[in-house]
Structure formats: C-alpha cells, structure tokens
Backbone as CSV, one residue per row, in Angstrom:
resi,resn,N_x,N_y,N_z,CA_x,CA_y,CA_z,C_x,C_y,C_z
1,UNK,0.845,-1.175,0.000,0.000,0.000,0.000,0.893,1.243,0.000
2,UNK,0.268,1.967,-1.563,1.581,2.867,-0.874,0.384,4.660,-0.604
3,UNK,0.948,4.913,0.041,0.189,6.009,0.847,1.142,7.201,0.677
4,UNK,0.320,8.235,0.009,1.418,9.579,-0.305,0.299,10.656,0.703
5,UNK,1.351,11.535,1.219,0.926,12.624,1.709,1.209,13.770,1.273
6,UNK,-0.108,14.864,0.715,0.482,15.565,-0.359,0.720,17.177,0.340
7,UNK,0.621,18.155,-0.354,0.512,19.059,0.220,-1.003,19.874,1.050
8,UNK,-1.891,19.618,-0.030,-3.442,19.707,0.229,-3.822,18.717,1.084
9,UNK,-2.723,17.665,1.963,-3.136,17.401,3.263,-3.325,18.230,3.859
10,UNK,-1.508,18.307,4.012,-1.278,19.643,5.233,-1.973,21.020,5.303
11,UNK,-2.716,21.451,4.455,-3.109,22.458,3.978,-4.330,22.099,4.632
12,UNK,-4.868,21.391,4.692,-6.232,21.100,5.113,-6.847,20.678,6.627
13,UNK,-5.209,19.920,7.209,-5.202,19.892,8.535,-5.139,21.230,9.275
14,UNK,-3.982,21.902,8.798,-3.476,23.477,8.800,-4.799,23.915,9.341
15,UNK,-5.867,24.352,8.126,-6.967,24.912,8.149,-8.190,24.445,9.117
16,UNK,-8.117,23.055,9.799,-9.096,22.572,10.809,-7.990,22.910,11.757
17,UNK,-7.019,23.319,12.048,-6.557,23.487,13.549,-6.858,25.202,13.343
18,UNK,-6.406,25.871,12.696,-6.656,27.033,12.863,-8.324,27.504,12.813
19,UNK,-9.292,26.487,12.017,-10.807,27.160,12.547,-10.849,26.413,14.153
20,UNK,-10.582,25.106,14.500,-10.262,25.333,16.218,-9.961,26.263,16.732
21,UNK,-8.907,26.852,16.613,-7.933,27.857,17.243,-8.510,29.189,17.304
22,UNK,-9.461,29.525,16.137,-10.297,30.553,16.018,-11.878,30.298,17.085
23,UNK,-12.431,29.160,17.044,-13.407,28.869,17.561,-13.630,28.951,18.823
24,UNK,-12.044,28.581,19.752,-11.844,28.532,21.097,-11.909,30.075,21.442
25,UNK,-11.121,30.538,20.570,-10.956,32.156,21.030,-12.224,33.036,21.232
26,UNK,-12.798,32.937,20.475,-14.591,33.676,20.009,-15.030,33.052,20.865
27,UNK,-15.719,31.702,21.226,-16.408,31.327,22.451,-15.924,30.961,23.439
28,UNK,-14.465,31.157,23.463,-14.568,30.977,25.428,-14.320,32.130,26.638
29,UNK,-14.900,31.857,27.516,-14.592,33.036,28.261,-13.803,32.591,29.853
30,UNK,-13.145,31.200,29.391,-11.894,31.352,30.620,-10.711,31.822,29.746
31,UNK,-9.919,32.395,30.593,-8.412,33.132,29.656,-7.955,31.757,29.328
32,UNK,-7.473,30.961,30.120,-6.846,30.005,29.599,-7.046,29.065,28.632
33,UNK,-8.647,29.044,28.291,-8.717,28.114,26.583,-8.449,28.995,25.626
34,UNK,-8.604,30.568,26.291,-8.111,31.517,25.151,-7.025,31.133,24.336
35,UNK,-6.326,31.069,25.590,-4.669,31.204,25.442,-4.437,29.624,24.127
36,UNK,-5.123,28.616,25.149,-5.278,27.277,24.192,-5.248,27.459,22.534
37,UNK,-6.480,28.573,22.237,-6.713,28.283,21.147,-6.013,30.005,19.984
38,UNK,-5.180,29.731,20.464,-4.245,31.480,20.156,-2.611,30.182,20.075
39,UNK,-2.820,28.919,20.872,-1.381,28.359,20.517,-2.047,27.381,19.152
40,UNK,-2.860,26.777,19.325,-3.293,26.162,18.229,-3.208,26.959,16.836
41,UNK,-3.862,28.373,16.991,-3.482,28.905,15.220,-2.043,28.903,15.387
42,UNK,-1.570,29.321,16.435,0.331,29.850,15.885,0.949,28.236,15.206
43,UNK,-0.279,27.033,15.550,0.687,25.767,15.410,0.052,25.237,13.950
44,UNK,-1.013,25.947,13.761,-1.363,25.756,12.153,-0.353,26.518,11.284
45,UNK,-0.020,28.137,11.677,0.945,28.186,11.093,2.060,27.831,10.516
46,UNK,2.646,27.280,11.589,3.885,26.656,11.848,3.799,25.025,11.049
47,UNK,2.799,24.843,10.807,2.442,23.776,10.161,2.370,23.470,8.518
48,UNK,2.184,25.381,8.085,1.702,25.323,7.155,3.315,25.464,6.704
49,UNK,4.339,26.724,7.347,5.543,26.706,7.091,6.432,25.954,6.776
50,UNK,6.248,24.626,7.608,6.865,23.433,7.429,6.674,22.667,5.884
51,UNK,5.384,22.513,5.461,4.623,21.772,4.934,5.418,22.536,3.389
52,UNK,5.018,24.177,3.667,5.879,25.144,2.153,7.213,24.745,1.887
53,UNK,8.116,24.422,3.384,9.196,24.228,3.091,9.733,22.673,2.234
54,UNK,8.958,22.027,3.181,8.968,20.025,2.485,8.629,20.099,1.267
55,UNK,8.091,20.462,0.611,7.488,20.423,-0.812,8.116,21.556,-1.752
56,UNK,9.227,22.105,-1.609,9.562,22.700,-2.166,9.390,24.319,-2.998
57,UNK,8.560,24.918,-2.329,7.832,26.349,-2.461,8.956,26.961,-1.810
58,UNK,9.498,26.664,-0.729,10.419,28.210,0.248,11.668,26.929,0.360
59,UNK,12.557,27.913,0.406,13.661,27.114,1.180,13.832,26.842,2.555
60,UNK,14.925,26.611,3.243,14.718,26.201,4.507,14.110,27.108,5.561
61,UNK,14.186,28.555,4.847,13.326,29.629,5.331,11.965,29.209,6.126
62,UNK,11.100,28.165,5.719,10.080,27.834,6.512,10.444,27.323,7.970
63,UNK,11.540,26.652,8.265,11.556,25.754,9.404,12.102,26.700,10.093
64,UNK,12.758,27.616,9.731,13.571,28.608,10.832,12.380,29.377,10.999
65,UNK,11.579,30.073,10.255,10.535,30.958,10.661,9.578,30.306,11.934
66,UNK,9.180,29.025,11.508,8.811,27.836,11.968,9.209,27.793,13.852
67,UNK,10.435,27.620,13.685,11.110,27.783,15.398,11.183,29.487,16.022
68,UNK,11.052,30.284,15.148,10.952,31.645,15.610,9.769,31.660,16.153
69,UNK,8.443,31.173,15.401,7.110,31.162,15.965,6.492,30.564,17.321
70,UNK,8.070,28.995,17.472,7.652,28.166,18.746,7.918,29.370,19.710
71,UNK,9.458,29.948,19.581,9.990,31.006,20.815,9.158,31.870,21.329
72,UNK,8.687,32.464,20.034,7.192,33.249,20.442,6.022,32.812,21.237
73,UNK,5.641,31.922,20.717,4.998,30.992,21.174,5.467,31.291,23.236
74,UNK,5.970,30.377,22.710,6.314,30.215,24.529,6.489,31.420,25.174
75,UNK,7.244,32.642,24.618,7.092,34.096,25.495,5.719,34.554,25.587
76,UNK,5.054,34.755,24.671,3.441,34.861,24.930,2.951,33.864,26.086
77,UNK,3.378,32.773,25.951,2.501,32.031,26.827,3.053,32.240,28.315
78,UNK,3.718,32.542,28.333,4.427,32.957,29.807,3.759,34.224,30.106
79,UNK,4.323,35.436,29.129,3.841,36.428,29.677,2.006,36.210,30.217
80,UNK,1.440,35.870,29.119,-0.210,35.552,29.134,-0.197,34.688,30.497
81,UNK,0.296,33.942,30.781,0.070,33.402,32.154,0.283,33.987,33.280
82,UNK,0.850,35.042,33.244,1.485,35.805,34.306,0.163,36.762,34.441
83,UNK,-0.190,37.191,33.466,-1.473,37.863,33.446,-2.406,37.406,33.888
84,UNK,-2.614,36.289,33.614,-4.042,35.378,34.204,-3.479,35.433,35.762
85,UNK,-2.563,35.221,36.032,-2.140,34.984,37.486,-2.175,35.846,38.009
86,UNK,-2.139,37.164,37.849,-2.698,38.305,38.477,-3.785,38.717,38.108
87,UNK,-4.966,38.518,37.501,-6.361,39.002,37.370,-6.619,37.961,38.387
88,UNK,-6.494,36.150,38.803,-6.937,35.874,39.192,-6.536,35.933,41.060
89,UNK,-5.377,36.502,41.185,-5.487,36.864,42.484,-6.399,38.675,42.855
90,UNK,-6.492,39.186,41.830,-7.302,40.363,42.179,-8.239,40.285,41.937
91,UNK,-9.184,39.426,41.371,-10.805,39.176,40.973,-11.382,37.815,41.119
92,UNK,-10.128,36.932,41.955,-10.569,35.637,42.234,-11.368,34.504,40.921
93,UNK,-11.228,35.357,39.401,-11.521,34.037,38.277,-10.656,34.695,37.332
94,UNK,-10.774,34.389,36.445,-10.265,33.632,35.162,-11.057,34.116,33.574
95,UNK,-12.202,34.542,34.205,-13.076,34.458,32.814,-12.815,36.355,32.362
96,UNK,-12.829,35.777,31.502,-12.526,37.264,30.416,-13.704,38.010,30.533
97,UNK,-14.332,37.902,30.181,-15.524,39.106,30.671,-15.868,39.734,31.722
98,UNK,-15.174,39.175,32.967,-14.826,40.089,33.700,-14.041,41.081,34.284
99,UNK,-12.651,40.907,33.421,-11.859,41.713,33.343,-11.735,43.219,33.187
100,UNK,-13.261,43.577,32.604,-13.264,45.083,32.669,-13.558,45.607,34.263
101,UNK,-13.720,44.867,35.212,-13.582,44.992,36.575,-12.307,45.837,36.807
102,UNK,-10.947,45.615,36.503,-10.183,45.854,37.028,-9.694,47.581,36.492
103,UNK,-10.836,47.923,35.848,-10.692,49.459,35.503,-11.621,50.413,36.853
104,UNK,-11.948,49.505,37.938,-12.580,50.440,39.187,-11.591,50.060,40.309
C-alpha cells in the first residue's frame, strides 16, 4: 500500500486546527482556553511553514521561521500566564468578561 501525503493534506489539517484555534478564542470566556486556542493557530501556522518548506515552495526559510514562531509561542505564553495569574489573584476568576472589573 503505498500512501502519499500531499501538500493539500497539510493544507487542510493546517486549516481545521486554525478554525479550532479561532473557535476557542470567540467562544470561550476562561483566559486560559483563550490562550489554548491562540497556541493552536500559531501551530497551524507553523504547520503550514513546514509543509511550504517540504514540498519545495520556500527554502529552509520555513523551518527557521517555523522555530521563531515556537519562541514566540512560549514568550506569549508565559507572559499571558502571568497575566491570568494576576487578574486571578485580584478578581478571584479567570473568565474574560470580567476583566473590565479591574478598571474600578
């Protein structure tokens, strides 16, 4: 059996993690699936980069952009956690819609 994986895979997985990634963001209102679904698009990206680079569209340019996005990745998610960690010691939750609290 021989089984090829083409580009309009990846392209298509790409595109169901990033409408996840979009979906989490729009309906949730704890920060932290926010955050969930804000790493999921950066990982469709990063997916799609890879995918340009394997198939021959970009040069190795994709995979380095690719690891620039993880670094990011992870400083956002730190900083963003640090944030949640102080709304939730000054308002005791988590959920985003209440955050305009902390303007009284």
């Amino acid at each position: 059996m021989n089984l090829h994986v083409g580009l309009t895979d990846f392209l298509i997985v790409s595109a169901i993690l990033f409408s996840l990634g979009i979906y989490g963001v729009v309906t949730r209102k704890n920060a932290i699936m926010v955050l969930m679904g804000i790493e999921l698009i950066l990982n469709s990206a990063n997916l799609n980069f890879v995918a340009f680079t394997r198939f021959g569209l970009m040069n190795l340019t994709g995979q380095v952009v690719a690891v620039f996005v993880i670094i990011l990745a992870a400083a956002e998610a730190a900083v963003l956690l640090a944030i949640v960690l102080n709304i939730h010691q000054q308002l005791n939750t988590v959920n985003v819609d209440e955050v305009d609290k902390l303007k009284n």
